[in-house]
C-alpha positions as CSV (number, residue, x, y, z in Angstrom):
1,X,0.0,0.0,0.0
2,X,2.8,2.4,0.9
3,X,4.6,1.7,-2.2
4,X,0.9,2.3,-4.4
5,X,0.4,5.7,-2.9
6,X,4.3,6.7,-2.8
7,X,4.2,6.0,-6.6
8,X,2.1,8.7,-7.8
9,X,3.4,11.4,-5.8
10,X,6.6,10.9,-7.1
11,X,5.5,10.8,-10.8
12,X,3.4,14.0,-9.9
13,X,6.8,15.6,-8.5
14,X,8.4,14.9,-11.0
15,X,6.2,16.0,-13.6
16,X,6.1,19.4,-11.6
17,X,9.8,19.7,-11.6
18,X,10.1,19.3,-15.7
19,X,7.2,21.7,-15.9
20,X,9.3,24.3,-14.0
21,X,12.3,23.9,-15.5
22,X,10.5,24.0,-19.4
23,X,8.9,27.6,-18.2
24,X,12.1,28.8,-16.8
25,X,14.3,27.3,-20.2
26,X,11.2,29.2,-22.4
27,X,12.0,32.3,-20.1
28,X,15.6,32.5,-20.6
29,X,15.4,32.1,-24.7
30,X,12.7,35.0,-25.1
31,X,14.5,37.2,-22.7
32,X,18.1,36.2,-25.2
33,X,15.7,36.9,-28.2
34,X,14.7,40.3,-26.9
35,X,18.4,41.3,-26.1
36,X,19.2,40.1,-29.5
37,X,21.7,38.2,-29.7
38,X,23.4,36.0,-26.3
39,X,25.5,37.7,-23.4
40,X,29.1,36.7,-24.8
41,X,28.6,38.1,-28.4
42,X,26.9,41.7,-26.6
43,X,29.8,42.4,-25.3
44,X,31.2,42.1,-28.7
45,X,34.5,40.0,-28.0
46,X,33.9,37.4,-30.4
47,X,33.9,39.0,-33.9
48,X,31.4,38.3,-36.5
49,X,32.5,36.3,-39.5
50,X,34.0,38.1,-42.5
51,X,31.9,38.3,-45.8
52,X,34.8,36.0,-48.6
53,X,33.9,38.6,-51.0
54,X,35.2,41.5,-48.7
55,X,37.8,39.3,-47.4
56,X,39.2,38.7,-51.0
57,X,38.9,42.2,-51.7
58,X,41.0,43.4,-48.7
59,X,43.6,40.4,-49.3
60,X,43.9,41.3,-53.0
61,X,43.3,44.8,-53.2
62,X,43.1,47.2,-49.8
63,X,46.5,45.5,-48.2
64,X,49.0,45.8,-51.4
65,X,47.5,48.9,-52.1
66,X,47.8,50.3,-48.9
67,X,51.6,48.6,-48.7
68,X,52.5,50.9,-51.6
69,X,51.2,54.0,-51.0
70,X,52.4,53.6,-47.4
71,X,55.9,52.9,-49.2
72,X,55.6,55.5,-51.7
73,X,54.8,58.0,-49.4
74,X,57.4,57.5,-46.9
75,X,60.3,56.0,-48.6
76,X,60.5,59.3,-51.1
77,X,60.3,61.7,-48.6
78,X,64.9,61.5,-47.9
79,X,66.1,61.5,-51.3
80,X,63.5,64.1,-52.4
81,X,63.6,66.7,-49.6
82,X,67.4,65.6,-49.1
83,X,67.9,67.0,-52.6
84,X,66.0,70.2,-52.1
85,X,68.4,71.4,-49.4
86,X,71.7,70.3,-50.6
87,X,71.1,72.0,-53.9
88,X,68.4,74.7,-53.4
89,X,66.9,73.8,-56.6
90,X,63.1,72.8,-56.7
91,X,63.1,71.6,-60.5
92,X,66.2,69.0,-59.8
93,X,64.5,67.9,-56.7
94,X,61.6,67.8,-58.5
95,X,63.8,65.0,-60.9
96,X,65.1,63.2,-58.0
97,X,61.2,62.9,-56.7
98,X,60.2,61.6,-59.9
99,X,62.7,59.2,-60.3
100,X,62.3,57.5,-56.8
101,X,58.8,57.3,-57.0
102,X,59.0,55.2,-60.5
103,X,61.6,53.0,-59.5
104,X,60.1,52.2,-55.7
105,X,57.1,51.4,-57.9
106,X,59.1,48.8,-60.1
107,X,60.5,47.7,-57.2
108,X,57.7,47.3,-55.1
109,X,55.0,45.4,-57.9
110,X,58.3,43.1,-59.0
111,X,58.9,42.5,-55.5
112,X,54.8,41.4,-54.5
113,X,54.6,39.5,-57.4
114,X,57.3,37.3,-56.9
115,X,57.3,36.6,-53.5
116,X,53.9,35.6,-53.2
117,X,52.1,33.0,-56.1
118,X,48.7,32.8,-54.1
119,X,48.7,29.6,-54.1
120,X,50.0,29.0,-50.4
121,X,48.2,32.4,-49.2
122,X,45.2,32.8,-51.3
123,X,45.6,36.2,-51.9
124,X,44.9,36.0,-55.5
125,X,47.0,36.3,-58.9
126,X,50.4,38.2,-58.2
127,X,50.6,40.0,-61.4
128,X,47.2,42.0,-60.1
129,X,49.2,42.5,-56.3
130,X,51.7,43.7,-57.9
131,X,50.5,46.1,-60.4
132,X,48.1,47.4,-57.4
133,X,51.1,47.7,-55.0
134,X,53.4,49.5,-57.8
135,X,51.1,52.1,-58.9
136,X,50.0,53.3,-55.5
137,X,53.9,53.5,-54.5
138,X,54.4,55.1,-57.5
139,X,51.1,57.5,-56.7
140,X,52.6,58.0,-53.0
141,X,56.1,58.9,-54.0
142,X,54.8,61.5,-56.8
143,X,52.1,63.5,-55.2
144,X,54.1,65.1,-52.7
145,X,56.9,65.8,-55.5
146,X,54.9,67.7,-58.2
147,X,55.0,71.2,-56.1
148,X,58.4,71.1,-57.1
149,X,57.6,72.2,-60.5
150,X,57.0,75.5,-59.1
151,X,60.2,77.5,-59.9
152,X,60.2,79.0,-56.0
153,X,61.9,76.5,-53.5
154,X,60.2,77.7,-50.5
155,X,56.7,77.7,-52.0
156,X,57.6,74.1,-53.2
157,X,58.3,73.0,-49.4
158,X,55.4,74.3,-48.5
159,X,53.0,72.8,-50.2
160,X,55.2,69.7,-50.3
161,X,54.5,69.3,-46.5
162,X,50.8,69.8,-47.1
163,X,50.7,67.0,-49.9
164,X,52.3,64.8,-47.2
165,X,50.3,65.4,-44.1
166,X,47.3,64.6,-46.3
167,X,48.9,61.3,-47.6
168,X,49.1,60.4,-44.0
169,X,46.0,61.0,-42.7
170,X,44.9,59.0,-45.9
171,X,47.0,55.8,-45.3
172,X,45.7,56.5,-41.5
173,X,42.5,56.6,-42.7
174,X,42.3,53.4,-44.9
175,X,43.8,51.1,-41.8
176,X,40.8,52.3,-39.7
177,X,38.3,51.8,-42.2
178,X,39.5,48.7,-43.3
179,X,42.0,47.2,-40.7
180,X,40.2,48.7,-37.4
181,X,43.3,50.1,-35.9
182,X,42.7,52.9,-33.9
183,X,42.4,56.4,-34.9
184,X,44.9,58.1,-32.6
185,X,47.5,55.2,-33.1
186,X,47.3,54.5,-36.6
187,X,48.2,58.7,-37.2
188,X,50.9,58.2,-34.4
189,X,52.8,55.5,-36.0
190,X,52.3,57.1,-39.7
191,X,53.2,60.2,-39.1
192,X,56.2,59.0,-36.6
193,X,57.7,56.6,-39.5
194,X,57.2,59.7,-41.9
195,X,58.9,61.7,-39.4
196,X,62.1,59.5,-39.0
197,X,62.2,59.0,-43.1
198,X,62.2,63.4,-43.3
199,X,64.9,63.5,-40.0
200,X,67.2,61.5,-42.3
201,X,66.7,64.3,-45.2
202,X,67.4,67.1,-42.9
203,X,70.3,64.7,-41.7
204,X,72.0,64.2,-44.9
205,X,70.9,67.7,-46.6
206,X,72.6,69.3,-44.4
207,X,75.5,67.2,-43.6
């Protein structure tokens, strides 16, 4: 008789016990569905996966590109301000510009191409790397040295230094919009590699 009556009560303690924990399971899945998404991706530590497309396009395209203007735009800074001062002459630094800009750009689209095939990295055909890497360092070493074709040096070197602050914010700009680096340290460590490129100018123009 015991056993009989002890039977039921379990089964209907049980049954109460599942109910509770069903209501309290629904409760915790509408309140996740409200919040919209679970506690661990809100606090947005766990990054969303990258669309291929933009992936590609970033791997194939944003980083070489951003390589070589990078490159261009710092690399051509000591032989073309270096020039300016040693021989006061903004058309022959002008020349010097020119002619580091083109050959960092053969350099530069020779060097992507053949170093990488794609194959191993997936980063896509290196002839396109390299023609995307070579004309932006050829773009970032030849902006900043057409104000030498005004015939007044100091009117040159002033709008030379404008050219270049703009190239860095751009380069800065491009990492955050594409990279996430941070605002403030992304134009930190742009303008502080641009600064020690222009220190060796002053260096050796003077010297």
């Amino acid at each position: 008789m015991s056993a009989s009556l002890t039977s039921p009560a379990r089964t209907r303690g049980l049954r109460t016990t599942f109910l509770l924990l069903a209501g309290f399971s629904s409760a915790a899945r509408q309140r996740r569905g409200a919040n919209g998404s679970s506690g661990a991706v809100a606090v947005g530590k766990i990054p969303e996966p990258m669309d291929e497309t933009r992936r590609s396009f970033i791997l194939r395209i944003v980083q070489p590109g951003l390589a070589g203007l990078m490159d261009g735009s710092v690399s051509t800074l000591a032989p073309l301000f270096a020039t300016a001062f040693v021989t006061h002459s903004a058309f022959k630094a002008f020349l010097v510009g020119m002619a580091a800009a083109t050959g960092a750009g053969i350099s530069m689209a020779f060097a992507e191409a053949l170093s990488d095939t794609g194959e191993w990295t997936g980063r896509g055909k290196p002839w396109l790397r390299g023609g995307v890497i070579g004309v932006m360092t050829f773009c970032g070493g030849s902006l900043h040295t057409l104000p030498f074709l005004a015939s007044n040096l100091q009117v040159a070197l002033l709008a030379a230094y404008v050219v270049v602050a703009c190239e860095l914010v751009v380069i800065a700009t491009i990492r955050r919009r594409f990279f996430g680096t941070n605002w403030g340290l992304s134009i930190f460590q742009v303008v502080g590699s641009g600064a020690l490129v222009f220190a060796a100018a002053v260096i050796f123009g003077n010297a």
